[in-house]
C-alpha positions as CSV (number, residue, x, y, z in Angstrom):
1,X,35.9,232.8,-43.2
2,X,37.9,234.9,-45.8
3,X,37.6,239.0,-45.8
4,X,38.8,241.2,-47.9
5,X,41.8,241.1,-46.6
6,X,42.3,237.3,-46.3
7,X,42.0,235.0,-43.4
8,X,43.9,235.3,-39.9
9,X,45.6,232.2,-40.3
10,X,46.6,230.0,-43.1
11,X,47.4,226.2,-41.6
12,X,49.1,224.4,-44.3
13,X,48.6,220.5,-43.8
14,X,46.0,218.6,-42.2
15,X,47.8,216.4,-39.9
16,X,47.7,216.2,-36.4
17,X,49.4,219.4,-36.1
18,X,47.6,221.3,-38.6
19,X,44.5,219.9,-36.9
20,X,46.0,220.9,-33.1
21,X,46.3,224.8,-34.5
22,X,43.0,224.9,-35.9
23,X,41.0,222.8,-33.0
24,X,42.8,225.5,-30.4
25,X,41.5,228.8,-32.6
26,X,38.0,227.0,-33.3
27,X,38.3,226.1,-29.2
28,X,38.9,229.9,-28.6
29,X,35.8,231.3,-30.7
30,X,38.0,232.2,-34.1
31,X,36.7,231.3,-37.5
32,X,39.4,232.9,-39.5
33,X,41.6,230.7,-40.6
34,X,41.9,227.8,-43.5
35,X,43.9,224.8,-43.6
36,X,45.5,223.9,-46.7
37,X,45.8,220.3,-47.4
38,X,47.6,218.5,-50.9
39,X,45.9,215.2,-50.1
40,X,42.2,214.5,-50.9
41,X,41.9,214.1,-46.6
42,X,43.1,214.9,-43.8
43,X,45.5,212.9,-41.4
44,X,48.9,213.4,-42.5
45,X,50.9,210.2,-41.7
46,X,48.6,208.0,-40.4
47,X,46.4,208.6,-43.7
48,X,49.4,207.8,-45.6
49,X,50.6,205.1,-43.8
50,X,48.4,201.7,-44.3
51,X,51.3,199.1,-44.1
52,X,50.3,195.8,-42.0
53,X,50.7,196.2,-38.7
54,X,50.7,200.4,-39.1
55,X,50.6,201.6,-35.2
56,X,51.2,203.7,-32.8
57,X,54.3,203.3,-30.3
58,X,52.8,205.8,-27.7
59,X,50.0,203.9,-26.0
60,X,46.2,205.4,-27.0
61,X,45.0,207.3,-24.1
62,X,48.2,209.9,-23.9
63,X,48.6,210.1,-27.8
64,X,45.1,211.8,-27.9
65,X,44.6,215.7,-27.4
66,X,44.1,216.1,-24.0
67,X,41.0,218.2,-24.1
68,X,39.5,215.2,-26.4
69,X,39.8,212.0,-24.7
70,X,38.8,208.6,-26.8
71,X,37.4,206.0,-24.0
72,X,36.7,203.9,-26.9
73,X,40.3,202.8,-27.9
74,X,40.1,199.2,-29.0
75,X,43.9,198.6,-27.6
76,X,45.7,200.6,-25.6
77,X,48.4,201.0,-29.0
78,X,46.3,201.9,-31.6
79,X,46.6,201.2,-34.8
80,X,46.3,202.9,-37.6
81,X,42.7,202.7,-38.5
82,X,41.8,203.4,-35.3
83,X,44.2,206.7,-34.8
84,X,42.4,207.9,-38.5
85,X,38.7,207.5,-37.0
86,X,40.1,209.0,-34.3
87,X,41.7,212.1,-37.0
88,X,38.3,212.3,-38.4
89,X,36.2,212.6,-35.5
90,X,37.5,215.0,-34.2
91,X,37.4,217.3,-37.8
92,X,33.9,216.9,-37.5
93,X,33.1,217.6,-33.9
94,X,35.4,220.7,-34.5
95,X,33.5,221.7,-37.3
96,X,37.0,221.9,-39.2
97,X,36.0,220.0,-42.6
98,X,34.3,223.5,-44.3
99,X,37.7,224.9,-43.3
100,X,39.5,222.6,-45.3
101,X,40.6,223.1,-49.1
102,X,41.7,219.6,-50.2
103,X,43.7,219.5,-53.3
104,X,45.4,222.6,-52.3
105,X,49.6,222.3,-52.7
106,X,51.1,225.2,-51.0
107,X,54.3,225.4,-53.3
108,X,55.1,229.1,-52.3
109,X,54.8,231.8,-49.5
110,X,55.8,235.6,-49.4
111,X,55.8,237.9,-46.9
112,X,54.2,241.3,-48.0
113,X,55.5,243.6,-46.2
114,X,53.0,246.5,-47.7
115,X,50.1,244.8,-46.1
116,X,52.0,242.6,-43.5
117,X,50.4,239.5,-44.8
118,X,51.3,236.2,-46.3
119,X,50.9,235.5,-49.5
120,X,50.5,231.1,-50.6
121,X,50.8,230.0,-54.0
122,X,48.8,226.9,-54.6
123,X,49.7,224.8,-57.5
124,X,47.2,225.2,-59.4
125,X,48.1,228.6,-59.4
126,X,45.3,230.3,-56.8
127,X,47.3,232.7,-54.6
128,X,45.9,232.7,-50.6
129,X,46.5,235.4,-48.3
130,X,46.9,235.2,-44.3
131,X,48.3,237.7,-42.0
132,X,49.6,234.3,-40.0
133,X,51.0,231.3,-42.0
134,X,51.3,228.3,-39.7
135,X,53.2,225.4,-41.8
136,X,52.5,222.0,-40.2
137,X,54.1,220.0,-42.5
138,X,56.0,217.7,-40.1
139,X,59.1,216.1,-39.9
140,X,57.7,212.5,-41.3
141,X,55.8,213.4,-44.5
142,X,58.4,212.6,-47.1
143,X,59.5,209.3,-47.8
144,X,63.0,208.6,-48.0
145,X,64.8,206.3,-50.8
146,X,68.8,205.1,-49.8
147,X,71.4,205.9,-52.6
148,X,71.4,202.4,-53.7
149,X,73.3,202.0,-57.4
150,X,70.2,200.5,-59.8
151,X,67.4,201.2,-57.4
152,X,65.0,201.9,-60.5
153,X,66.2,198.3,-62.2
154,X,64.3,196.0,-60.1
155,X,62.0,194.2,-62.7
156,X,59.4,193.4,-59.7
157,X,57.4,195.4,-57.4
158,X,59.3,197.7,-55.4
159,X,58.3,200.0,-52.8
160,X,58.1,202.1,-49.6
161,X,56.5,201.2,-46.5
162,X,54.9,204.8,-46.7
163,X,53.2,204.1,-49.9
164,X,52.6,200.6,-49.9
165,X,51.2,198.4,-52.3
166,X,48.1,196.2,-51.2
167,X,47.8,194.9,-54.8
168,X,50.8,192.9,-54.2
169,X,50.4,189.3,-53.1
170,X,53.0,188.6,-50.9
171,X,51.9,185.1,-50.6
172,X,54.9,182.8,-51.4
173,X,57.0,185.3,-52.6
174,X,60.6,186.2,-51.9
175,X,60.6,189.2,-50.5
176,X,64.0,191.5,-49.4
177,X,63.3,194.5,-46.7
178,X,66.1,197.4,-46.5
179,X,65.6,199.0,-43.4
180,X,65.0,198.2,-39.7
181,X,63.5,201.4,-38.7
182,X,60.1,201.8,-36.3
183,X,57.6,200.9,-39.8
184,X,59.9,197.9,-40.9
185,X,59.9,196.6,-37.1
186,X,55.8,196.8,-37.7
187,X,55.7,195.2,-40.7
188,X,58.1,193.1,-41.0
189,X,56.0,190.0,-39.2
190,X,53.1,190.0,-41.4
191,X,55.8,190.0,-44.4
192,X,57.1,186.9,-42.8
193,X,53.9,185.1,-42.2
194,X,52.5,185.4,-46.3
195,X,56.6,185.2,-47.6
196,X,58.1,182.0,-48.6
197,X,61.4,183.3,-47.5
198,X,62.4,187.2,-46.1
199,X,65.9,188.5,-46.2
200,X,65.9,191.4,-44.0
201,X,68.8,194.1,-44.8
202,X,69.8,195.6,-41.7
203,X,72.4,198.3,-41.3
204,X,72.3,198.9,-37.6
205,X,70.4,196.4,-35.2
206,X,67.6,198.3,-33.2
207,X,66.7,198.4,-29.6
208,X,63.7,197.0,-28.8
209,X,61.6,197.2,-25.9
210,X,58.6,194.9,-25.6
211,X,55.0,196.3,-26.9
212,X,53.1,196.0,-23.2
213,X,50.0,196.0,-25.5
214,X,46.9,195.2,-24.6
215,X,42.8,195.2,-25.9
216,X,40.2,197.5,-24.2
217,X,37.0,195.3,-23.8
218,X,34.1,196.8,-23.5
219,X,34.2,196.7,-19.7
220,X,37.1,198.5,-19.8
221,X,35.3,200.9,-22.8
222,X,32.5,201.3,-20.2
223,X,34.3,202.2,-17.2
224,X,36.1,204.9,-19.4
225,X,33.1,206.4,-20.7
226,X,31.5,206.3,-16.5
227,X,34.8,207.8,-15.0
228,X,37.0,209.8,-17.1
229,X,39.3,210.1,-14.0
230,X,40.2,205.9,-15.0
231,X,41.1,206.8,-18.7
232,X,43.3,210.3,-17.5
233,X,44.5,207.9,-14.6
234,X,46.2,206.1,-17.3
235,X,47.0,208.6,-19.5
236,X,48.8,209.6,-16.7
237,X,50.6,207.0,-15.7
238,X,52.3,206.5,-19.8
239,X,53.1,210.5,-19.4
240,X,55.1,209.5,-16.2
241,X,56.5,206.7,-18.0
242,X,57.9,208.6,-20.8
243,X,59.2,211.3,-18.6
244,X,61.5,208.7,-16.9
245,X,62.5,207.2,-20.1
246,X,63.7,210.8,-21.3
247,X,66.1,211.0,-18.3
248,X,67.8,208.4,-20.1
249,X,68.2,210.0,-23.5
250,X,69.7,213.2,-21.4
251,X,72.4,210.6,-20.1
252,X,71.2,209.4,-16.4
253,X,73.3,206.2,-16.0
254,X,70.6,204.7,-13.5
255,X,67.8,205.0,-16.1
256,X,69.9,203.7,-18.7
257,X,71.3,200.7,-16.8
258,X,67.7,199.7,-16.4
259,X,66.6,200.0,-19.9
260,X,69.4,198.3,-21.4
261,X,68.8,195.5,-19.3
262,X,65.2,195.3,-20.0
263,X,65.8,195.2,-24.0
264,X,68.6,192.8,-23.2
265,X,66.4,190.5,-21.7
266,X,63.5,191.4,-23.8
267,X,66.1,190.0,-26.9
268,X,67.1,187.2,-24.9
269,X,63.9,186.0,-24.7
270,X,62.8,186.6,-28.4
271,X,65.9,184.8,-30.0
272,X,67.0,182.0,-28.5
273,X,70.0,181.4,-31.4
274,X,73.0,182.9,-30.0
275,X,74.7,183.9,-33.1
276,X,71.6,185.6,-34.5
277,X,71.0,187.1,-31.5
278,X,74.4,188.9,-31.4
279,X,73.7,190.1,-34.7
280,X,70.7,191.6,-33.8
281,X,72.3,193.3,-30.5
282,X,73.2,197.1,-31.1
283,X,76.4,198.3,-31.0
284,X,75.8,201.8,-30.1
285,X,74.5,203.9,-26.9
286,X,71.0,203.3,-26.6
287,X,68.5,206.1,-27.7
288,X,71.3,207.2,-29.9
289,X,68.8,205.9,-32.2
290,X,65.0,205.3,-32.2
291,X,64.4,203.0,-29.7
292,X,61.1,201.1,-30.8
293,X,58.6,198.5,-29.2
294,X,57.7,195.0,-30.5
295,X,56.9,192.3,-29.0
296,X,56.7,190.0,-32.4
297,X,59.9,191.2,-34.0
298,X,62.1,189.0,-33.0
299,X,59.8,186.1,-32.8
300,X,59.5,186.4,-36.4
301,X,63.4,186.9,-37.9
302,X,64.3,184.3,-35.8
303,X,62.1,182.0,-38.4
304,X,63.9,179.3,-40.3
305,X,62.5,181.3,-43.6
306,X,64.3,184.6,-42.8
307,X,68.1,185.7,-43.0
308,X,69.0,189.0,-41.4
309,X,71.8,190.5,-43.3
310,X,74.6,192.8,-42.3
311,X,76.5,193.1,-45.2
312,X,76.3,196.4,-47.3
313,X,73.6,196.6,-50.0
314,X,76.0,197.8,-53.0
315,X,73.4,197.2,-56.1
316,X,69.7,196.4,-56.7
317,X,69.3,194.0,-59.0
318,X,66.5,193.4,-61.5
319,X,66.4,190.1,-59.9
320,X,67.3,190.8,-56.3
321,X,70.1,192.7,-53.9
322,X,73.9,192.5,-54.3
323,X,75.8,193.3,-51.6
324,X,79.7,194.2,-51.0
325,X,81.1,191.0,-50.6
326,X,79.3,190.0,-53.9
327,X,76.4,187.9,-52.8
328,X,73.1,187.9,-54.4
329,X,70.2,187.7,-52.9
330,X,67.3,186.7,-55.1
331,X,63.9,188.9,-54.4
332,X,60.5,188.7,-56.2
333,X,59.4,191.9,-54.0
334,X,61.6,195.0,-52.5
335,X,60.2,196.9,-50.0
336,X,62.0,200.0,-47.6
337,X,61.7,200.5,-44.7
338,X,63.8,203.7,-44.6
339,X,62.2,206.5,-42.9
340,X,61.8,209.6,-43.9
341,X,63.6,212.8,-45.2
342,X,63.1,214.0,-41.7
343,X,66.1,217.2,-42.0
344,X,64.4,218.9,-44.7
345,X,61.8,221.4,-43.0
346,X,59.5,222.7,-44.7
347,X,61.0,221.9,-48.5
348,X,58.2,221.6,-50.6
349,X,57.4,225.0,-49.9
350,X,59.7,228.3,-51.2
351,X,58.8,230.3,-47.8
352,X,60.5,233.5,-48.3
353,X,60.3,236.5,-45.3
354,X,61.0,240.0,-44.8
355,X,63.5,241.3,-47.4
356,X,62.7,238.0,-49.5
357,X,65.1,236.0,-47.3
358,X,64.6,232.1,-48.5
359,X,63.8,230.3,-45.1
360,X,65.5,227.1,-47.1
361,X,68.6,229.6,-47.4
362,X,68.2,230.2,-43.9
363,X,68.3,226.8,-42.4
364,X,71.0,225.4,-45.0
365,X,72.9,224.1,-42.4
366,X,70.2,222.9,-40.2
367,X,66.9,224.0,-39.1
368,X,65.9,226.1,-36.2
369,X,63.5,228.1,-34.5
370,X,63.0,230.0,-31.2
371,X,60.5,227.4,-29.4
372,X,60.4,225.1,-32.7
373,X,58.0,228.1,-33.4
374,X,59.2,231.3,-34.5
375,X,62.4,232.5,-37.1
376,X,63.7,235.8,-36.9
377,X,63.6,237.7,-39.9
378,X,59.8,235.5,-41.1
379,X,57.0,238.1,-39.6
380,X,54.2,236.0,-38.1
381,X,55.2,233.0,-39.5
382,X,54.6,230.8,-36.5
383,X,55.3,226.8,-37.4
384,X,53.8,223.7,-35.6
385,X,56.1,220.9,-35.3
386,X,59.2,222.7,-36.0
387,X,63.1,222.4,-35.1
388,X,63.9,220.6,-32.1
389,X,60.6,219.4,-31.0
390,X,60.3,216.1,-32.1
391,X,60.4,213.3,-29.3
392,X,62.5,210.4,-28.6
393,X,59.8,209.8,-25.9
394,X,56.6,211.0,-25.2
395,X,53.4,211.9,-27.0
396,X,54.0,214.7,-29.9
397,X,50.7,215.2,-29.3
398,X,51.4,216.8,-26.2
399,X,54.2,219.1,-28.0
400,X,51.8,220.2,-30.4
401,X,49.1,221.4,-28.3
402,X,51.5,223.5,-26.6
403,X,52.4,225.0,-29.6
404,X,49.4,225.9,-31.3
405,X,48.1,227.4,-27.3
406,X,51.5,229.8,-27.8
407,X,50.4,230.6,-31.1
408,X,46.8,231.6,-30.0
409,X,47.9,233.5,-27.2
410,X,51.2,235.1,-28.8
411,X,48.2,236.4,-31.9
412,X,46.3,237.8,-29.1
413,X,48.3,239.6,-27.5
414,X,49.4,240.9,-30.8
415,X,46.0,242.1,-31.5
416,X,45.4,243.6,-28.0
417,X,48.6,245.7,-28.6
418,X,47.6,247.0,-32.2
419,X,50.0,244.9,-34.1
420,X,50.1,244.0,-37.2
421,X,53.1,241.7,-37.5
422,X,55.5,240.0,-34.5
423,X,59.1,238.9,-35.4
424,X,61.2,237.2,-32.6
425,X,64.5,238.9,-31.7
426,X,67.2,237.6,-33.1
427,X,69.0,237.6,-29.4
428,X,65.9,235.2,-28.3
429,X,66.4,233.1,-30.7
430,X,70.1,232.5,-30.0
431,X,69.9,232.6,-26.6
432,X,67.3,229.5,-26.8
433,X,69.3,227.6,-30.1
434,X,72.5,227.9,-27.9
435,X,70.6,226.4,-24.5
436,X,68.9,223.8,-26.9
437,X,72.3,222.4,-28.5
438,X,73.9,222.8,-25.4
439,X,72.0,220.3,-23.4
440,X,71.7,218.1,-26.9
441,X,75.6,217.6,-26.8
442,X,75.6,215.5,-23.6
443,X,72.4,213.5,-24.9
444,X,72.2,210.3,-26.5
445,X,71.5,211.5,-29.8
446,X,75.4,212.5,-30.0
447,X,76.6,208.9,-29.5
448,X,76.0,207.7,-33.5
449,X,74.9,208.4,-36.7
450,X,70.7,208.7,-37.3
451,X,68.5,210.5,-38.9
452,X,68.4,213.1,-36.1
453,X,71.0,214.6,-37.0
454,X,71.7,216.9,-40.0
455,X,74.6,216.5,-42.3
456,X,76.7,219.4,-40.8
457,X,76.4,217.4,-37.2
458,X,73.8,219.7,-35.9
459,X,71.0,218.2,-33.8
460,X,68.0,219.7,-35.2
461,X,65.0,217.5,-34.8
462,X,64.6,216.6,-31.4
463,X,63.7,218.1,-27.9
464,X,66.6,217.8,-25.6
465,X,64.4,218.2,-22.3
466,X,61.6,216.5,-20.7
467,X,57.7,217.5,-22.2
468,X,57.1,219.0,-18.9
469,X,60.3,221.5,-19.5
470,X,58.4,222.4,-22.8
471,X,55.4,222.7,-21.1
472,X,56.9,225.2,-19.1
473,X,58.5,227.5,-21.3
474,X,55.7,227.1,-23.5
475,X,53.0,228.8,-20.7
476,X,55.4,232.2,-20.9
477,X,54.1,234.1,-24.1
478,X,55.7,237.3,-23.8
479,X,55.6,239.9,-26.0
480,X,59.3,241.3,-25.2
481,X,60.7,238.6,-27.0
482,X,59.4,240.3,-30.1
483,X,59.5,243.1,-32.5
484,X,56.1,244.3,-32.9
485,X,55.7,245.8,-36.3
486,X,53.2,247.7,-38.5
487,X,52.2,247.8,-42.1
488,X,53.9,250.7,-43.8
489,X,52.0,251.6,-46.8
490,X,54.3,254.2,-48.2
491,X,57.3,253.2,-50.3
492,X,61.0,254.0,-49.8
493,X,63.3,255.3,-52.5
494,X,63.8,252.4,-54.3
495,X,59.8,252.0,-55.1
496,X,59.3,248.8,-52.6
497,X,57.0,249.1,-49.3
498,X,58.3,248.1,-46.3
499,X,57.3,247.6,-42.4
500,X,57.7,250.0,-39.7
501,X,60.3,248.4,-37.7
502,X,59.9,250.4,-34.4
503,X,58.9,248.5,-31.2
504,X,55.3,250.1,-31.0
């Protein structure tokens, strides 16, 4: 796979979008490349992931790669075991797994501009070199802990729903949840049906829409695997569903009136208290935050053995959960449910470009990229899951294998024109960051506080358009949005090599 010169591309993570990059180069014939995975597998989050209840909120048949259809889904949400067999098939119908280096920790990444190639530091110290580095790290890999005063003094088990721990016995336990995001909205029912009592910290009440779930039997497994039309049929009919769910995250009043009304009856019907139910109605523009799907949530917090409280967690306890107004809540078990550290791209690894610019320097005050793809200044270093392409709904799926068919073809056409390095314009790039943020200032991701947006206000995790807008702008791969450079082997005065910065 490796010559002398290293491979073509370096991957780094084997998650769904490390996976998309290399299944579209294997697809297209090329063997160069090598994926670069910390783990001891490949899967990213849904390897990672094993809390009860772990699933999908994008139903099966259009969160698949759509050149590898699964007709044997056993509900139309998978969960998590199921979306890893899925994962794994598909590394070994691929042939991907001898491409693989488990155990290998990018921590670093130069550009050498001598040789206009990449240079990855592993941590074990073994340095890797790729003319393209493709970092598919995602925005969902790094559990996030709150601020909390004494969060390492809790004397029991404590931990995240990202690493959980099936060793504890939940089983008539008290147990306190921070956190009401999309994995504490999964898990959150089994907790309550093992707990003797579950005191659910929630800052902001979610939206919730109900989980139209549903098990494939094996008539229905049959008639996928006979006509394929029936499974892209409903593939199709999810992709039409999520399209007209994203008109109301770009503000269409219609849209929205009818969602709203369908979550309001949806929590109607869940909670029949009235005063609990007010509690657990938002108080902020829907799809301002993650709107998620459940239809057992609220079924289960409106149990006599669970409180839901509002009241600010100001101290963890060894014994349990002090909030502001100085009530203690007594826990055996503390679990969060409290995401992920979804603003800081590409962190773990000290990716420095032309000149040694830190691409952490770079984004300090928010990521971006021209297509969630490509920096100016970082020679081929083309990224999968980047900036502004995560969904609020839709398939990512569908994002990503858009992004790794751009990268093919934008490698290609470098090839056919004899380069030996592409940079995107720095006009390019702020001519789409400016479009992007423009039509994310009248979305609903503006109306409140989330993890979608950075500290410094900017926007810089989410797609502001439709998936068939991406779509779109994705099929143009053009090589005038780029600088096409060569390897300058000669050195300048001051002793360094350089590129050859003319367009060729």
């Amino acid at each position: 796979m490796s010559g002398a010169d290293g491979y073509g591309f370096a991957i780094i993570g084997a998650g769904l979008g490390g996976l998309a990059a290399a299944m579209e180069l294997a697809r297209s014939g090329r063997t160069d490349f090598v994926i670069l995975e910390r783990a001891a597998g490949a899967g990213g989050v849904w390897r990672d992931n094993t809390y009860p209840g772990a699933a999908c909120d994008v139903p099966s048949p259009y969160y698949s790669y759509s050149y590898a259809p699964e007709p044997d889904w056993p509900r139309r949400y998978a969960q998590q075991p199921d979306i890893l067999a899925y994962i794994r098939r598909l590394v070994g119908e691929y042939g991907l797994l001898s491409h693989i280096r488990f155990g290998a920790e990018a921590t670093a990444a130069r550009f050498d501009e001598a040789s206009a190639r990449w240079e990855i530091t592993l941590g074990d110290g073994d340095v890797v070199r790729a003319r393209f580095l493709v970092p598919a790290v995602g925005q969902l890999s790094t559990p996030a802990l709150p601020p909390i005063p004494g969060i390492g003094t809790f004397s029991g088990p404590a931990f995240h729903s990202a690493r959980w721990r099936h060793d504890v016995d939940l089983s008539g336990k008290r147990v306190a949840v921070i956190g009401t995001g999309a994995s504490a909205v999964q898990f959150i029912p089994h907790v309550q049906a093992a707990a003797a009592h579950l005191t659910v910290f929630q800052r902001s009440a979610p939206y919730l829409l109900p989980r139209l779930d549903r098990a494939y039997g094996a008539r229905h497994r049959r008639l996928f695997r006979a006509v394929p039309a029936t499974l892209a049929a409903e593939r199709l009919f999810w992709w039409c569903f999520a399209e007209l769910w994203t008109l109301q995250m770009k503000g269409n009043r219609a849209v929205s009136a009818l969602f709203r009304a369908w979550s309001a009856l949806h929590r109607r019907r869940g909670v029949r208290d009235a005063t609990l139910r007010a509690v657990l109605t938002p108080d902020y523009p829907m799809g301002c935050k993650r709107v998620l799907f459940s239809s057992d949530y609220y079924p289960a917090v409106a149990q006599s053995d669970v409180t839901v409280e509002t009241d600010t967690v100001a101290e963890v306890m060894p014994d349990g959960i002090l909030t502001a107004s100085g009530v203690r809540h007594r826990a055996d078990v503390l679990i969060f449910g409290t995401g992920f550290r979804a603003q800081e791209f590409c962190t773990a690894v000290d990716i420095r470009g032309a000149g040694g610019a830190s691409l952490a320097e770079r984004w300090a005050d928010g990521a971006r990229a021209y297509l969630g793809i490509a920096v100016p200044g970082f020679p081929n270093l083309l990224m999968m899951y980047g900036p502004n392409t995560n969904l609020g709904s839709g398939s990512i799926l569908f994002m990503l294998e858009r992004q790794a068919v751009y990268i093919r073809r934008l490698a290609e056409l470098a090839d056919a024109a004899g380069a030996d390095a592409v940079d995107v314009r720095a006009d390019v790039d702020d001519r789409f960051d400016a479009d992007v943020q423009r039509q994310l200032a009248h979305s609903a991701w503006t109306g409140c506080d989330s993890w979608y947006v950075a500290a410094s206000g900017r926007i810089s995790s989410n797609w502001p358009d439709t998936v068939s807008a991406y779509r779109r702008i994705t099929s143009r791969v053009s090589l005038d949005d780029y600088v096409l450079l060569r390897a300058d082997q000669s050195r300048n005065a001051s002793g360094r090599s350089r590129l050859d910065s003319r367009i060729i």
